[in-house]
C-alpha positions in Angstrom: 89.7 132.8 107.9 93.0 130.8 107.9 94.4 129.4 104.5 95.4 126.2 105.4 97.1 123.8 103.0 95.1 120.7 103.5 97.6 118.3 101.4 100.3 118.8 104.1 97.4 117.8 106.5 97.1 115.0 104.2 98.7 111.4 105.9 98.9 108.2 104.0 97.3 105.5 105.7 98.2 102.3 104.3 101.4 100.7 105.3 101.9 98.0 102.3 104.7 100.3 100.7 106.4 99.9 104.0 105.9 95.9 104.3 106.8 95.5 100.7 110.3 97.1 101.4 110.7 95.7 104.6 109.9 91.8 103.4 112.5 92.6 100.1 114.8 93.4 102.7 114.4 90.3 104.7 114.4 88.0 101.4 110.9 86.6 101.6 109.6 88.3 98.1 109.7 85.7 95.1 108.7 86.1 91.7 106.0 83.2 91.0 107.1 82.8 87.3 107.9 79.5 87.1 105.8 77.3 85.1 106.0 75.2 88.0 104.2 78.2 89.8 101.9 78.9 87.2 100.3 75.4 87.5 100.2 75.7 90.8 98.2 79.7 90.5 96.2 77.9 87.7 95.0 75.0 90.0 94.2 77.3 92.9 92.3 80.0 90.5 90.1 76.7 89.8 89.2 75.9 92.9 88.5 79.2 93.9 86.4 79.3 91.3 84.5 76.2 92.6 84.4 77.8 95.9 82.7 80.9 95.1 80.4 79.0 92.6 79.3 76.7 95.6 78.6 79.7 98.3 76.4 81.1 95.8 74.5 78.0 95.6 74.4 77.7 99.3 73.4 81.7 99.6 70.8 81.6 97.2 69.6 77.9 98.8 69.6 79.8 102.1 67.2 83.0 101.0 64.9 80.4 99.5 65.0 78.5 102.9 64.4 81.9 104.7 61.7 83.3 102.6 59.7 79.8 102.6 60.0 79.9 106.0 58.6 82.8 106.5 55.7 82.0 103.9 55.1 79.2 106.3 55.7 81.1 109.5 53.1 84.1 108.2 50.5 81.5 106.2 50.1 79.7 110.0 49.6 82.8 112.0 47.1 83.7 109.6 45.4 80.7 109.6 45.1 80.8 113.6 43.9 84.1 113.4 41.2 82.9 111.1 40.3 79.7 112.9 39.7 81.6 116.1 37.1 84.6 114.7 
């Protein structure tokens, strides 16, 4: 049976490391800081917050939707069934 040494098999994946260096490099990286850019983080954290507080009101809206919808769709056929015996 062949001993193989699986972490030299082993290749990372992910190539953020390599963007990272590459976008340092090019001078796109900044260091939000500022308490200009703090505000500015702060404000979109809140409506982010907003966001995700409204698709779970429209998700939850939605499975009640769904499952009354199927009530209905399952309380007719039964109904039909009945109506013709």
């Amino acid at each position: 049976m062949p001993s193989w040494n699986f972490l030299k098999m082993f290749k990372k994946v992910s190539k953020s490391d390599e963007i990272n260096k590459k976008l340092e490099l090019e001078g796109r990286v900044k260091i939000l800081d500022s308490p200009k850019d703090l505000k500015k983080i702060n404000q979109m954290n809140e409506f982010m917050q907003e966001v995700r507080r409204d698709y779970i009101y429209k998700s939850a809206m939605s499975e009640i939707s769904a499952s009354n919808a199927t009530l209905t769709a399952s309380y007719q056929s039964a109904e039909r069934q009945y109506s013709q015996n």
